[in-house]
N, C-alpha and C positions, 0 to 999 in steps of 0.2 A: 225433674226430668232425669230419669236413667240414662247413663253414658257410656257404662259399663258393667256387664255382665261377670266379667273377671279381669283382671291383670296379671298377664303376666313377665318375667325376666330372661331377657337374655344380652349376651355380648353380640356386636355387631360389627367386628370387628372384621375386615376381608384376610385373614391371617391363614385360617388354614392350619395344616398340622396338628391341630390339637391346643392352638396358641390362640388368645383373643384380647381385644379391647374393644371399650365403647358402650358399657351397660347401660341398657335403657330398658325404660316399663314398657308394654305393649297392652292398650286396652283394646278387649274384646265386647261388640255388641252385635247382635241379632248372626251370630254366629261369621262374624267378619273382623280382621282387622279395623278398628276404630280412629286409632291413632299410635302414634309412638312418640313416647317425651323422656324426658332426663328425669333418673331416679333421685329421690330426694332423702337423701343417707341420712340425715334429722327427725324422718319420720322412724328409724330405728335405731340409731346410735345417740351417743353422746360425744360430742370431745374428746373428753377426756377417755373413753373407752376405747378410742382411735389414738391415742398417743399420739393427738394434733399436732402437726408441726407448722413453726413459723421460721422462714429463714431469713435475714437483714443484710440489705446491702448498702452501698453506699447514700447517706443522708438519711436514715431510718429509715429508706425503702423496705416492704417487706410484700414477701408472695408465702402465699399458702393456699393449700388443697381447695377449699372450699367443702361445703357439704351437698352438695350436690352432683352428678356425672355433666361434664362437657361435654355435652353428644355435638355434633359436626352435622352438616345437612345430610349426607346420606344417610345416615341411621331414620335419621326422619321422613325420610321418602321410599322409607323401606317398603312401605305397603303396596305402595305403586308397582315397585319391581316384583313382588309378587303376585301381582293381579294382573301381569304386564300380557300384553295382546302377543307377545313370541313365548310365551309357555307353550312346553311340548303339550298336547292334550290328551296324548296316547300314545303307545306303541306305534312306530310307522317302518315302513319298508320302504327304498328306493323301487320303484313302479319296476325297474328291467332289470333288477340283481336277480340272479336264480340261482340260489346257493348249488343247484343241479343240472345247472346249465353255464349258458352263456350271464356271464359275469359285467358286462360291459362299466371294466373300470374307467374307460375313458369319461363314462357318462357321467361322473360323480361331480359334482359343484355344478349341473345343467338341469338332471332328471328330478319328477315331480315325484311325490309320497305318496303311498297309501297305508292306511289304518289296517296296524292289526291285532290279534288279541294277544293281552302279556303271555298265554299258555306256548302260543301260536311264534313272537317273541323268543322267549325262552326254550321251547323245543329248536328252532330252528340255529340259535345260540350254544346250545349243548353240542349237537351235534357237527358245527362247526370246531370247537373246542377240541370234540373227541378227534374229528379229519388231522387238524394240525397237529396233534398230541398225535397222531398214527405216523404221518406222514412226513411229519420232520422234528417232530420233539418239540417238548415245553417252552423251550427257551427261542421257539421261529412266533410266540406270541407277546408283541410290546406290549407293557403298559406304561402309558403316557398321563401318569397320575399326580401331577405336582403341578406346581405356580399356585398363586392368590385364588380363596375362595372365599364360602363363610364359615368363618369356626365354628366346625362341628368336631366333636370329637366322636363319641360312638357310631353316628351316622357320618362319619368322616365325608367329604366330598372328593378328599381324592389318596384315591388307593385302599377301598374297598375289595378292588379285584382279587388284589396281591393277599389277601387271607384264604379266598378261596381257590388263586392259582398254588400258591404255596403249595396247600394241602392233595394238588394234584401232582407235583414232578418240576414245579418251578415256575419260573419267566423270565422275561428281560425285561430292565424300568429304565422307564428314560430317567437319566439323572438331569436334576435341574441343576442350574449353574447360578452361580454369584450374581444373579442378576440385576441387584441394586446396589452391588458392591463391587462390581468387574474390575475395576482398573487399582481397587484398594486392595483385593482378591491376587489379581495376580503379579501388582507391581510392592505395593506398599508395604505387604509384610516381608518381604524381603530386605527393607529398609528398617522398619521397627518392630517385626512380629507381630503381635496382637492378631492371634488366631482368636476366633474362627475367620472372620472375615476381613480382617487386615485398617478395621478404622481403632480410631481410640479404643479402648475395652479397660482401660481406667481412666475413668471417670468421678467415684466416687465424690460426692462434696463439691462438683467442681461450679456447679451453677451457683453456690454460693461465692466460690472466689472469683468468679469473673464477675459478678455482682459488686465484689469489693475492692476488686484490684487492675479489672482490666478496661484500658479507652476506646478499645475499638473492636470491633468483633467483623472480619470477613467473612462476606452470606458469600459463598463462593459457588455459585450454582442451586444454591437453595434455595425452595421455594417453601417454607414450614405452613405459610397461610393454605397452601393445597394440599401437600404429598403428605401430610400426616391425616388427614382428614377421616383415611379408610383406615389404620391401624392405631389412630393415637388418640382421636378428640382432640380438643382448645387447649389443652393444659402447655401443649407450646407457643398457640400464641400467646397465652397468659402472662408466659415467663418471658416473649421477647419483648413485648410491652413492659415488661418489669423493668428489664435491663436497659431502656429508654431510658427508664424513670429514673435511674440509679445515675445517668448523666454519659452513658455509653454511648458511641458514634457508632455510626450502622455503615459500613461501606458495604455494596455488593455488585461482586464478579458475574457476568452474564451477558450470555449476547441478547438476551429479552428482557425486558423489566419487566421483571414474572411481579409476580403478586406479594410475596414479602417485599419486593423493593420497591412497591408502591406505596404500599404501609408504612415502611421500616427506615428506610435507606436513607441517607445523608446525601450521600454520594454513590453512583451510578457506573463501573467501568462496562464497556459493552465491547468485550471482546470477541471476537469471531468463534463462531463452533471448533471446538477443537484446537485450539491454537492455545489454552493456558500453557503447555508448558515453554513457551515463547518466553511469555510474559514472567513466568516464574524464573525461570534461566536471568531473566534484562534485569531482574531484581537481587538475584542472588550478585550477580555483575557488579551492580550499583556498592552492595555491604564488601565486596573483595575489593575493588578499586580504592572504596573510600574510608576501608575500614573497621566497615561498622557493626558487624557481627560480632558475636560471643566468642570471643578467638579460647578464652579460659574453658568455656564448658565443651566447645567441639574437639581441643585434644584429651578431656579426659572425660567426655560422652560420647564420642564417635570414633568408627572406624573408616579410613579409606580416604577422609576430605581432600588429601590432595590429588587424587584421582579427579574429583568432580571440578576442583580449583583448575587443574589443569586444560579439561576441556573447555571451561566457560570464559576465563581468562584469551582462548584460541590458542593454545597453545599444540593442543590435539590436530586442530583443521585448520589452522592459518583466521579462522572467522572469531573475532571477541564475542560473545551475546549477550550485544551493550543494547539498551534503551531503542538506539538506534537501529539496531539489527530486527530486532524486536517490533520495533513502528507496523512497517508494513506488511508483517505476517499477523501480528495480535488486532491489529488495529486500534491500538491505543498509540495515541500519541507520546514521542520520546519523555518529552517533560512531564507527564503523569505518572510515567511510572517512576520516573526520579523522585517525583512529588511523595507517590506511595511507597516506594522506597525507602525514605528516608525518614516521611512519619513512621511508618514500622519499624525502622530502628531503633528509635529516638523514645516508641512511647511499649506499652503492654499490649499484647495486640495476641488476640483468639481469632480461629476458624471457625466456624460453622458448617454443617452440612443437614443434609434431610434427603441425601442419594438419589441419583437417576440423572438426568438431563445429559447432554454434552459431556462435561467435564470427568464422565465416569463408564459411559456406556458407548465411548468413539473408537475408532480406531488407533493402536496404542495407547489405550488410556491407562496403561501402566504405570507409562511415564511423567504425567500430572502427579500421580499420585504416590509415586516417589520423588517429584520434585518439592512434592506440598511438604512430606516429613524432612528433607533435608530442610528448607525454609523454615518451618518449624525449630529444627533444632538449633539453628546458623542465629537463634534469636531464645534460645535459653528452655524448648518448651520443658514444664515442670514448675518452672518459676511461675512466682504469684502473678494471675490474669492471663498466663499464655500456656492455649492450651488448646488443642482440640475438639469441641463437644457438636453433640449433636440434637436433633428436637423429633427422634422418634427411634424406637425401638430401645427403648429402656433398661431395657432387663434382657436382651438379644440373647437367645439360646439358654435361657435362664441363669444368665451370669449378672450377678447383682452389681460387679465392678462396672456394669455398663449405663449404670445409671449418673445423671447429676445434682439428682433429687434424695432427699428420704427416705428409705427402704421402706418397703414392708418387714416384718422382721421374719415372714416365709414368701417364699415365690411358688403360689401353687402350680402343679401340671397334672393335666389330664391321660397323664403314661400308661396309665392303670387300665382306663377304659377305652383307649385310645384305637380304631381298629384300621389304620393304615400304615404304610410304613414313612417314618421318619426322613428325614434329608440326612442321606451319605449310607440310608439303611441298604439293605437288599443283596442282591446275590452276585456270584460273580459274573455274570451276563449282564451289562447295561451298556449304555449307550450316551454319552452327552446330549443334552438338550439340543445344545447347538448343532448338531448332527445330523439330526432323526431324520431331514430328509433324504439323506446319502446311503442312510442303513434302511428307509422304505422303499428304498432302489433297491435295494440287495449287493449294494456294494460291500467291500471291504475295507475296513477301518482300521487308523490307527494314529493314537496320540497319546500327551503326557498326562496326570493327575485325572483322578474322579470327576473333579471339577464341580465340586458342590459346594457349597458355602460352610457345610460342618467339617473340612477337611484341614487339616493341620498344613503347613507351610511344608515341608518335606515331602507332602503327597502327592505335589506339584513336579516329583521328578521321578514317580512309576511312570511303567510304561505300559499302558494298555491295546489291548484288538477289539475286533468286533469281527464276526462273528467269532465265539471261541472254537477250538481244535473239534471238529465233529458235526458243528452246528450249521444248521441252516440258512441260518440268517431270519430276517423279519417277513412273518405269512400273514401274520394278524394284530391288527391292531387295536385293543383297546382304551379308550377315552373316558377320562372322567372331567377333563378339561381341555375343551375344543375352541380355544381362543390361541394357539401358537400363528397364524396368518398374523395376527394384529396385534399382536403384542411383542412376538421373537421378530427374530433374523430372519432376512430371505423369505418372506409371503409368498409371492408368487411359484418362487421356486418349490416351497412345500407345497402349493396348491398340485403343482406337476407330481411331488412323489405321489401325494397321494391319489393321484389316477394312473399312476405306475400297473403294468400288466405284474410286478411281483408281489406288491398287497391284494391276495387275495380276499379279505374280509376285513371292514373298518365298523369297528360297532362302538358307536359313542349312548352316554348314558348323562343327562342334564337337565336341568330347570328350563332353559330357554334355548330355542332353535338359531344359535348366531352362528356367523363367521366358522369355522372347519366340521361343526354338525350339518352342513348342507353338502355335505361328501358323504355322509358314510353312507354306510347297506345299510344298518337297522340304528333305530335310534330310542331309545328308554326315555319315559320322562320322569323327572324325579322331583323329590319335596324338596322346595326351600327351608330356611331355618324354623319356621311359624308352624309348619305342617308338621313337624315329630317332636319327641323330649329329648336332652338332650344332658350334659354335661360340659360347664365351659369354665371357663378363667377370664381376667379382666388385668394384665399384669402391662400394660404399656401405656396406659391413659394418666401415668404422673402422679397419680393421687394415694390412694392405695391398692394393695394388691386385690382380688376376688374373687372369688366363684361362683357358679350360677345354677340356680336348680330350674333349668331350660324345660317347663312343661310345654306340651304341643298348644299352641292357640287356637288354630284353625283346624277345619279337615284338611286334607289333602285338596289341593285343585286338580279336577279332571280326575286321569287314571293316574294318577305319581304315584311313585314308592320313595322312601326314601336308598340312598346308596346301599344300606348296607341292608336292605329288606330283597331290594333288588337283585343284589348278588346274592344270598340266599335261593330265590326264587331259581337263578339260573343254576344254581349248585343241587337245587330238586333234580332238576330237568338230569343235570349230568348224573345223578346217582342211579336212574333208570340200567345206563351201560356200565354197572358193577367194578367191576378190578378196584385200579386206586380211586375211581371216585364214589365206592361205598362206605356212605356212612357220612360224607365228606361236609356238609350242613352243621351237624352234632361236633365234628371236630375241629369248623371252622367257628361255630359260636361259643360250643363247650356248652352248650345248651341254657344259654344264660338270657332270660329278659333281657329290655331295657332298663326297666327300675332296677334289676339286679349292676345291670354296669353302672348304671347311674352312683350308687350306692358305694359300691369299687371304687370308682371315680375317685367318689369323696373323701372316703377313706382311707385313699393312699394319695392323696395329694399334696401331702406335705404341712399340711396344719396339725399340731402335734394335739394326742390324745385328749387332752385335759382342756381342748378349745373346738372340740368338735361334736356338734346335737344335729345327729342326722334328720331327725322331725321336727327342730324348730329353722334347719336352715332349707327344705323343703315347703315349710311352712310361709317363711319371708319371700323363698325364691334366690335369695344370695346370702354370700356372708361376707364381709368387709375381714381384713386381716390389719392388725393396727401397727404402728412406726415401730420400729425398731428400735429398743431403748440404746440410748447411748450413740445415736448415729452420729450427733455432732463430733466425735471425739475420734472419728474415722479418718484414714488418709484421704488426705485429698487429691486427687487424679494420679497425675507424673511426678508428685513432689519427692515422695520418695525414692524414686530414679534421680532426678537433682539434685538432696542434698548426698543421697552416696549411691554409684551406679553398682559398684563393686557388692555390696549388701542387698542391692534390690534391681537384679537384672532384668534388662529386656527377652523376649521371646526370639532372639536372635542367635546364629551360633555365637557371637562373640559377647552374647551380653548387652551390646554398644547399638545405639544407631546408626547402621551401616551407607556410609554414602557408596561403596565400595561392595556388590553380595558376591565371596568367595561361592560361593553356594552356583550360583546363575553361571558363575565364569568357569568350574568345575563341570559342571551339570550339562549344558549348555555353551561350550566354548563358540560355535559358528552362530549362534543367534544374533544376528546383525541389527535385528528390531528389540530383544529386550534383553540386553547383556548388561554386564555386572556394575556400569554408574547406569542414571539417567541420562538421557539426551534429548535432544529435538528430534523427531524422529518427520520426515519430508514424506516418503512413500515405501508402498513397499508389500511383501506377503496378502497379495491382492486386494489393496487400498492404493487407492490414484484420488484424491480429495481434495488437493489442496486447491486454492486459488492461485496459485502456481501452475497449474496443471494443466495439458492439453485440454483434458475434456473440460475444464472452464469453462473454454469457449462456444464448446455445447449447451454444457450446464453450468450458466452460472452464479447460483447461488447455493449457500450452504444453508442445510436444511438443521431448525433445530426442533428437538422434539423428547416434552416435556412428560412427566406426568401428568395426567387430563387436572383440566379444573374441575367439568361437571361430570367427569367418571373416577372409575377405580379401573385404570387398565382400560379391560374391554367391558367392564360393568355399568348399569345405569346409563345406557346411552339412550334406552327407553322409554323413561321416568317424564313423565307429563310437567312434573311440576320445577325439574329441573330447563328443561326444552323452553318452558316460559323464559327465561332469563336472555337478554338479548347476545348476550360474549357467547351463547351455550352453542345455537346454529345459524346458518346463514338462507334464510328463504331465497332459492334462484327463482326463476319465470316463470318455470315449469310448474311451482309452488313443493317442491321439493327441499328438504332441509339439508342443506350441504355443511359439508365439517369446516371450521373457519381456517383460512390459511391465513395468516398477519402477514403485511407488506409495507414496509417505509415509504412514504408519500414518492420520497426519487422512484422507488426501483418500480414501484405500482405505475408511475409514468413513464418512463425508460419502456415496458410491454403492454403501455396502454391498455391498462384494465382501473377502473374504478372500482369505491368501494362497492358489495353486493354484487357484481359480478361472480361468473361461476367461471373457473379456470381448472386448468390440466396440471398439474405436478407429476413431475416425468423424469425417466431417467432411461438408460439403456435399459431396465430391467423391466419398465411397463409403466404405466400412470394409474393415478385418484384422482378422484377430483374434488373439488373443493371451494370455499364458498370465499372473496376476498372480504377484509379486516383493515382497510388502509388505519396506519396508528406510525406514531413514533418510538411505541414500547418496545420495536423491533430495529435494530439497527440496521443501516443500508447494506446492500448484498448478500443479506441472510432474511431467509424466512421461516417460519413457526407454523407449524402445526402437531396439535397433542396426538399420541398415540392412542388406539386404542378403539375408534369409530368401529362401531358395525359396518362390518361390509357387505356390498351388495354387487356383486359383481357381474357386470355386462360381458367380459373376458376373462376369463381363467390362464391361471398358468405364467409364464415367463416373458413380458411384453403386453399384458392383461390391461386391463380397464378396470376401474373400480369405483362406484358412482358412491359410495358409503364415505369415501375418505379417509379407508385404515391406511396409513402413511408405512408402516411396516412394509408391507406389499412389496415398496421398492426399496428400503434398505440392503445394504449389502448382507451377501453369505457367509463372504470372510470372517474370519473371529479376529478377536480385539488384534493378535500377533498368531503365528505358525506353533509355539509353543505353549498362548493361553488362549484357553479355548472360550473367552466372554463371549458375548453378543454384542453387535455393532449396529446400534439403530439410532443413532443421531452423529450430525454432523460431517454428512457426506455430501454432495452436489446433486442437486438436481435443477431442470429447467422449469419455466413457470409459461405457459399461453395462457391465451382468454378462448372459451370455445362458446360455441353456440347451439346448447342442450339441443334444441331441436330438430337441429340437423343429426346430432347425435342418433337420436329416437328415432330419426328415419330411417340413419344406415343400421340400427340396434332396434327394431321395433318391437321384436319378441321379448326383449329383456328388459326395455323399458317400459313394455307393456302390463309385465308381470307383474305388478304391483295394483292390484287392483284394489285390497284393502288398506294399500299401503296410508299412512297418514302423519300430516308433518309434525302434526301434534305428539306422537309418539314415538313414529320411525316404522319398520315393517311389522309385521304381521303374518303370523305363522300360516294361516289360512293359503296365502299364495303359494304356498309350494306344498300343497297337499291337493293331490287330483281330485277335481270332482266338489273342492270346497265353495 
């Protein structure tokens, strides 16, 4: 029996940029996606050709690569999401946009589509382009080209535009922000530098030492069994299973028992959202009262401790933040954190992280994350077993020090063929991520640092505007990723800019019709990974480095193009009206194929001349790059900070890890929320959250919200074979799949809702709704729901409805503090009813009507919001 017509390779990795993991085969039969499985690196390598590595920990444990890729479920369900019932199928128009008339922005997230031809498309695109480029200049059109996609690099997914606005007079790019690194972003490097993004960035060797020297490792918010899933493969759980083995205790920090601490965990703390740096404070308390700190390595590895000694002693505010201070804000009990306390003094004790959740994307999450490097240091980090590491993103910006594994002995990139712009790339026009709704007002801006994740720690104290001296501000909006409702800050509120009467034109350009593609005027549909060739890399998945000779498998579904065929397409249309957009095609391609970049790609990726067969690695579809000789003889993480700081300084002004940042207190003298120690930080720069708090008694639960189990973000929410799984949705009455809210058996009885009931999650700023999960993996007076749900919205806007359960919607606008500009989408209050869908669909009959194809099995269906389908 024939199975397969061809196979072919690619990374699968939702990374984006030009960066990827997760290589898998994909077989092709009768001209379809067949299947997708883990490549098996034995059917062309050897061992010893791969400079195998094996690492040994304690009791002759050992972990190694393996020969084959660790695909994760979504790789594997990949085919589904390409064949998914919300692929664009065509070119469509909003029914009442008349780029020549009446506009009717208010109608966008309401009015239904019609079909029309990509010429039809594209002419009516051009000449948009050329209106704004008349009438207010280059820089009044955003592009809004970043966050998580699929790594493509030639067909980039996002920022394609920016080749061919470039080559017209400019743009403005939304700058994306530290998103999974917020509070390390703008509190932590301040504390120990480690740019880019403020976590550990030496690593090296270090998963073998905590293997051989350390007892307990803090999951402090992390979840490795999910949130690497999309960028990393198994290769972490592999290795936290190892370090089981090796005899290590698993404690983990969290207000959920997420999914490692089902697996993994010894011990369980279930701290309130937002509330570690409580916790961390009653612990430092605990080592200064009794002693127990590194009193030798903190006067000659840090700077400032008796600043932070000051405050937490009470000496500052009259309050100690003892255990006891601590109890009723963390919600951990006095005596456990004494408990944990005192083992962390006593034994070797490592962090973990795998970013996102609570502890890093709340308000002020600065200050966790400066409390976590001070606790660190107050306990020797550097020293054997105590250390910081992490279970994804390996090679982060392609810095090899960020690994805890075996190098590859090159880290390839797809720079070469790469055709969007980079994170921190771009012109002097841009805009923070966390902003865009304020600048698709047409307001006027203004705040500190770039706010990107590639941005050095000093760049945290420019001072930027928006719009710049002359400019217009934002007329149009381009889209290559129309997932900010469900993923950022403030949903609702961006549903409102974008039916703003000052965004004249929103053109998005995507695989599938979700969440902020049912705003715009015109919408492109474009190829997934399967449908072009491509050129990719595999540098996060643990094992070895790789690159991918990414042949197209499929045709295109429908009418797609891929991103960068489609901006061509539109750069025809605009060379019609000659001046700067003659020629503009030619100058944005340089007249180069696919196979041609492909080719580039390969050849400037960093595999050195004498290891590179451009037709036999076209031939396989990848090429493995092997260990690094000599890796073991490498430093290991912080050790050389340890045994001399003076010969091996931190990224800090003073060298030293600052519990004390001259810089912040300089910089920033009136910043009440992130001045120069950490603190407990209560309210403040539009956060009211706590359980403290008036509106408690409105809303009284804290909301936590994770990265998805069965998504990537706002990806795969589609996926049939994922939907199967019963944790995935909640079927209400209606026979509608609602997004699961988790509730502690008390608090689910205290509002009287059972499990499978369908409930309202609410705040001042509008409600989702959502499907109940009674369970004890959620602690009392907090509830869990993942980000990232399709939405489907009954009410638009600020006080909205939204029957999908993207939980975003109603987190706050605020950014993490007034002078860092994160995202704030966990860990804030909201209230919880039980409603009664069908009275819903009465008072909403038109919008719950609207779903006619819709089905639970896979979720909507593009068909509904195209007239006439």
């Amino acid at each position: 029996m024939i199975i397969s017509e061809k196979t072919v390779v690619h990374n699968l990795g939702l990374e984006s940029f030009g960066g990827g993991a997760n290589i898998v085969a994909a077989d092709v039969l009768d001209g379809r996606l067949a299947r997708i499985r883990p490549v098996h690196f034995e059917n062309d390598y050897t061992k010893e050709e791969l400079n195998y590595w094996t690492i040994t920990g304690r009791g002759g444990k050992t972990l190694e690569p393996g020969m084959k890729s660790y695909t994760p479920p979504f790789p594997l369900v990949y085919k589904r999401r390409t064949y998914s019932k919300n692929r664009i199928p065509y070119p469509m128009k909003r029914v009442d946009w008349n780029p020549g008339g009446d506009r009717h922005p208010e109608m966008r997230g309401t009015s239904k589509y019609e079909r029309i031809s990509w010429d039809e498309a594209c002419e009516i695109i051009a000449k948009e382009i050329k209106r704004v480029h008349d009438e207010y200049g280059p820089n009044s059109i955003l592009c809004q080209a970043d966050g998580h996609g699929e790594s493509k690099a030639i067909n980039t997914p996002h920022g394609c535009m920016t080749r061919l606005l470039g080559e017209c007079g400019g743009f403005t790019i939304q700058n994306r922000n530290p998103d999974s690194w917020e509070g390390w972003y703008w509190g932590a490097k301040h504390a120990w530098g480690m740019d880019p993004v403020g976590q550990n960035t030496h690593s090296t060797n270090t998963a073998q030492d905590i293997a051989q020297h350390c007892d307990a490792l803090l999951y402090w918010g992390c979840d490795l069994e999910t949130t690497t899933w999309g960028w990393g493969g198994q290769m972490a759980s592999r290795m936290a299973f190892w370090f089981e083995d090796c005899g290590i205790k698993n404690i983990a920090i969290a207000p959920d028992c997420n999914y490692t601490a089902v697996v993994h965990a010894d011990k369980w703390f279930p701290v309130f959202p937002n509330t570690d740096a409580a916790l961390q404070l009653a612990i430092a308390y605990v080592w200064m009262t009794e002693n127990t700190y590194d009193r030798e390595y903190i006067e000659t590895h840090s700077d400032g401790f008796d600043w932070f000694e000051y405050y937490v002693l009470g000496n500052e505010d009259g309050v100690p933040k003892s255990p006891e201070w601590a109890e009723p804000i963390c919600g951990i009990p006095a005596y456990r954190i004494k408990a944990l306390a005192r083992y962390w003094a006593s034994h070797a004790v490592s962090i973990a992280h795998c970013n996102g959740g609570s502890f890093i994307r709340a308000a002020f999450a600065h200050e966790p994350a400066r409390l976590e490097v001070y606790l660190l240091a107050m306990q020797g980090v550097g020293k054997p077993g105590r250390i910081s590491i992490k279970y994804i993103e390996w090679v982060l910006f392609g810095m090899s020090s960020c690994s805890p594994l075996p190098l590859s002995k090159v880290i390839p990139n797809t720079a070469a063929c790469y055709n969007g712009p980079l994170i921190g790339q771009g012109g002097d026009s841009f805009v923070p991520k966390v902003h865009i709704h304020k600048a698709l007002r047409g307001e006027k801006l203004e705040w500190y640092g770039h706010g990107t994740a590639a941005d050095p720690r000093a760049d945290q104290f420019k001072h930027f505007r928006f719009p710049l001296e002359g400019d217009a501000g934002v007329k149009m909006l381009w889209s290559d990723n129309p997932a900010f409702t469900t993923s950022l800050n403030g949903g609702y509120e961006f549903q409102d800019a974008l039916k703003s009467e000052n965004l004249e034109f929103y053109l998005v350009q995507a695989p599938w019709f979700e969440d902020d593609a049912r705003f715009a005027d015109i919408v492109l549909p474009i190829c997934t990974k399967f449908e072009v060739s491509d050129f990719g890399t595999d540098n996060d998945s643990g094992q070895w480095s790789a690159v991918t000779f990414e042949e197209a498998a499929i045709d295109a579904v429908g009418e797609a193009k891929s991103d960068w065929i489609a901006v061509q397409e539109i750069g025809r249309a605009l060379e019609k009206f000659g001046g700067v957009y003659e020629g503009v095609v030619q100058r944005m391609t340089k007249g180069k194929t696919i196979e041609q970049q492909v080719k580039e790609g390969y050849e400037a990726c960093g595999i050195p001349e004498e290891d590179r067969d451009f037709e036999a690695f076209k031939k396989r579809g990848y090429q493995l790059i092997p260990t690094e000789e000599g890796w073991e003889d490498q430093p290991v993480g912080l050790a050389p900070f340890a045994e001399d700081p003076a010969a091996n300084p931190l990224e800090t002004p003073t060298g030293l890890i600052e519990f004390y940042s001259q810089s912040l207190a300089t910089m920033f003298p009136d910043d009440e929320l992130r001045g120069p120690v950490a603190h407990w930080r209560e309210s403040g720069d539009g956060h009211d959250d706590r359980r403290s708090s008036d509106r408690a008694k409105k809303y009284p639960f804290l909301i936590v919200s994770n990265h998805p189990r069965w998504r990537v973000h706002a990806e795969f929410d589609d996926v049939e074979w994922l939907r199967e799984i019963q944790t995935c949705k909640v079927i209400g009455p209606d026979g509608y799949a609602y997004e699961p809210l988790w509730m502690h058996p008390t608090d689910a009885a205290s509002v009287g809702v059972a499990d499978g009931d369908v409930v309202k999650v609410y705040n001042e700023r509008g409600s989702v709704l959502g499907g109940v999960r009674v369970t004890e993996r959620i602690r009392p007076e907090v509830v869990y729901m993942d980000h990232g749900a399709n939405s489907d919205v009954i009410v638009s806007g600020v006080g909205g409805l939204d029957r999908g359960g993207a939980i975003n919607l109603i987190c706050p606008t605020a950014t993490t503090s007034k002078n860092a500009d994160g995202e704030v989408t966990s860990g804030y209050l909201v209230g919880v009813e039980k409603v009664d869908v069908f009275e819903l669909a009465a008072k909403y009959p038109e919008e719950f009507n609207r779903n006619r194809y819709y089905d639970a099995s896979y979720g909507q269906d593009v068909r509904d919001y195209i007239e006439g389908a």
